[in-house]
C-alpha positions in Angstrom: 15.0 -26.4 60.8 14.1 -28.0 57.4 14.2 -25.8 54.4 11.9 -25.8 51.9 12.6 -25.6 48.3 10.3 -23.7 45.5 10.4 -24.6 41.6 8.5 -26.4 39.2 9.3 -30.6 38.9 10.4 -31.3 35.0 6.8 -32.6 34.3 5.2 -29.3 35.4 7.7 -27.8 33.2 7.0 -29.7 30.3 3.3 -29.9 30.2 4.0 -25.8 30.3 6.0 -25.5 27.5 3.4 -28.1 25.3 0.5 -25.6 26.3 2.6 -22.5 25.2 3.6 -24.3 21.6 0.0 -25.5 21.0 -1.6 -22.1 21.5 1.7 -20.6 19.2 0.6 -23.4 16.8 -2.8 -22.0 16.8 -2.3 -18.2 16.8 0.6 -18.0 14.9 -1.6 -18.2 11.4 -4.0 -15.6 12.5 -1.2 -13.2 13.8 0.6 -13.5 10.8 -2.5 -12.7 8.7 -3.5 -9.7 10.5 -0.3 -8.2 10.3 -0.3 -8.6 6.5 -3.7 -6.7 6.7 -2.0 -3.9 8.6 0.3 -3.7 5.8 -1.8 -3.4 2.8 -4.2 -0.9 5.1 -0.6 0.9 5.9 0.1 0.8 1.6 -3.4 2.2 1.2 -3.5 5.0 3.5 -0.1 6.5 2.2 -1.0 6.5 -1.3 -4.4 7.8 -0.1 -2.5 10.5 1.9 0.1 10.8 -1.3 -2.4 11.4 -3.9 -4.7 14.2 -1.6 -1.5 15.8 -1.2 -1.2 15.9 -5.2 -4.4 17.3 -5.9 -3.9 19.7 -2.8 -1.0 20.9 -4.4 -2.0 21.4 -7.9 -5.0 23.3 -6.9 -3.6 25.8 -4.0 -0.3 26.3 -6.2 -2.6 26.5 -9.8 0.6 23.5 -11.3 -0.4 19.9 -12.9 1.0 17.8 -10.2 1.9 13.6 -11.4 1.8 10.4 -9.6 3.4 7.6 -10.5 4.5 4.2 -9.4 8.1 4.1 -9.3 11.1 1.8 -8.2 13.9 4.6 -7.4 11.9 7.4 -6.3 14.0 9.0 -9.1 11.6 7.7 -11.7 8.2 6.8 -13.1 7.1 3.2 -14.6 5.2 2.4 -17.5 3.5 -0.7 -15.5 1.7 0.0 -13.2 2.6 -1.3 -11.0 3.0 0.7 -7.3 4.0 -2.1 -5.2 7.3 -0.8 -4.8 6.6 2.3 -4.2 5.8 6.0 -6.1 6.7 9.4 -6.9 4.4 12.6 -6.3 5.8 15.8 -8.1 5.0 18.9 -9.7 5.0 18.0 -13.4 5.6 21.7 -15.1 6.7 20.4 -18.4 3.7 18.1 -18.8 4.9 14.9 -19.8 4.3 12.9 -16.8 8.3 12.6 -16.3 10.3 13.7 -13.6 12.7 16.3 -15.2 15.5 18.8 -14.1 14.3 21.6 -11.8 10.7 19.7 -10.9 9.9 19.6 -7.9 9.5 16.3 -5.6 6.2 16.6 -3.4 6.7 12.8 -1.9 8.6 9.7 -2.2 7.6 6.4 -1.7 9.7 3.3 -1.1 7.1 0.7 -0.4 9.2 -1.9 2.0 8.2 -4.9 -0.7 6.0 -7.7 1.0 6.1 -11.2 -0.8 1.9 -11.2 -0.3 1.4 -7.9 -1.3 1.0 -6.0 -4.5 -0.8 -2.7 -6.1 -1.5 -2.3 -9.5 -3.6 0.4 -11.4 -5.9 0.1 -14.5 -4.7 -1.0 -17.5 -4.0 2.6 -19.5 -3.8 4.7 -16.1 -0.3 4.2 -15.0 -0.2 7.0 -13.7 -2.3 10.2 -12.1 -2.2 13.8 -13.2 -4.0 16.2 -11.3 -4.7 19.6 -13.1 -4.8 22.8 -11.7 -8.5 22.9 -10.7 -8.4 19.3 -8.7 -9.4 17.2 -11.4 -7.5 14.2 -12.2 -7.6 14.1 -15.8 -8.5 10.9 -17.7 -10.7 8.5 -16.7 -11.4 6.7 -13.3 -8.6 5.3 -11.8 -8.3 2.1 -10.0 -5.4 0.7 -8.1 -6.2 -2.7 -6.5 -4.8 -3.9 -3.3 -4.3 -8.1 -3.1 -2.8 -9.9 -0.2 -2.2 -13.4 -1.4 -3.9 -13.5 -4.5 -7.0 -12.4 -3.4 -8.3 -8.8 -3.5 -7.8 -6.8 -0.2 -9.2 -3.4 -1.2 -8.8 -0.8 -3.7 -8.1 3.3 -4.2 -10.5 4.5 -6.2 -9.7 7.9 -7.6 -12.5 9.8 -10.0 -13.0 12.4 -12.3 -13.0 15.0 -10.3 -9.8 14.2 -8.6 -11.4 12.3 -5.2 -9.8 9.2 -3.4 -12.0 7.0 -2.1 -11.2 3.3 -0.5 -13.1 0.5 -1.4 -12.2 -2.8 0.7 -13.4 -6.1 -0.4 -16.8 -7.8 1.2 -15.6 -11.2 0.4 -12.6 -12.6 -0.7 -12.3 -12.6 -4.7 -9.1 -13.8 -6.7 -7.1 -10.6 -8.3 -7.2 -11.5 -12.2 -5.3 -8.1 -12.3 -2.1 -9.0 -10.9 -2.0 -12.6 -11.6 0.2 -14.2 -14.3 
């Protein structure tokens, strides 16, 4: 009785691991974009959710609540600069700091993506809302860009609202270059 034998030859083998590396070769790009998509969508939403919280809080509790970009969640920057992540809190002094006895809403500790960075108009580094909703100041804008080129932006007005603007075609971010 003559058994037989299952397996692939080396040539089968071969020509199987060639198809698997070309089609890597050819997805791997694509993956690797839309996964830095996901991120700066992920960035958006929880400032998005961060800042609703903010004006949520300053109107139900009658308190100026601040927003601010801010390294060690301990903190607030003077740059603008929210890649790294941000601080929500009531502000009961006023002077957009975080100072003894305020209280912390939210914390932020953005994980830091090479391809990724936020930034806010020049003048509004940061976002007070007052006790009726309204953010005071003027328009906000914090751009979103993914390798140089502008993913999307939070828009926050007047009045306090957060909309998300994402971009029809790509454009270089002037903002957050240099």
């Amino acid at each position: 009785m003559r058994q037989s034998q299952s397996g692939f030859t080396l040539i089968e083998l071969m020509a199987g691991v060639a198809i698997i590396a070309i089609l890597a070769g050819i997805g791997g790009p694509g993956l690797g974009r839309m996964i830095d998509g996901h991120r700066a969508n992920s960035a958006l939403n929880a400032l998005t959710a961060d800042l609703a919280l903010a004006r949520m809080v300053a109107i139900s509790r009658g308190k100026t609540v601040t927003a601010c970009p801010s390294r060690d969640a301990a903190s607030c920057l003077d740059d603008g600069d929210w890649t790294e992540g941000w601080l929500v809190f009531v502000d009961g002094d006023h002077d957009r700091r975080l100072g003894p006895g305020e209280q912390v809403l939210s914390t932020q500790q953005a994980a830091r993506h090479r391809n990724l960075q936020l930034r806010s108009t020049e003048g509004r580094t940061t976002l007070r809302y007052l006790p009726s909703g309204f953010s005071s100041g003027s328009n906000a804008t914090i751009t979103a860009c993914l390798d140089g080129q502008t993913y999307g932006a939070l828009v926050v007005n007047n009045a306090g609202r957060v909309r998300v603007e994402r971009a029809l075609a790509p454009s270089p971010c002037a903002l957050l270059q240099g």
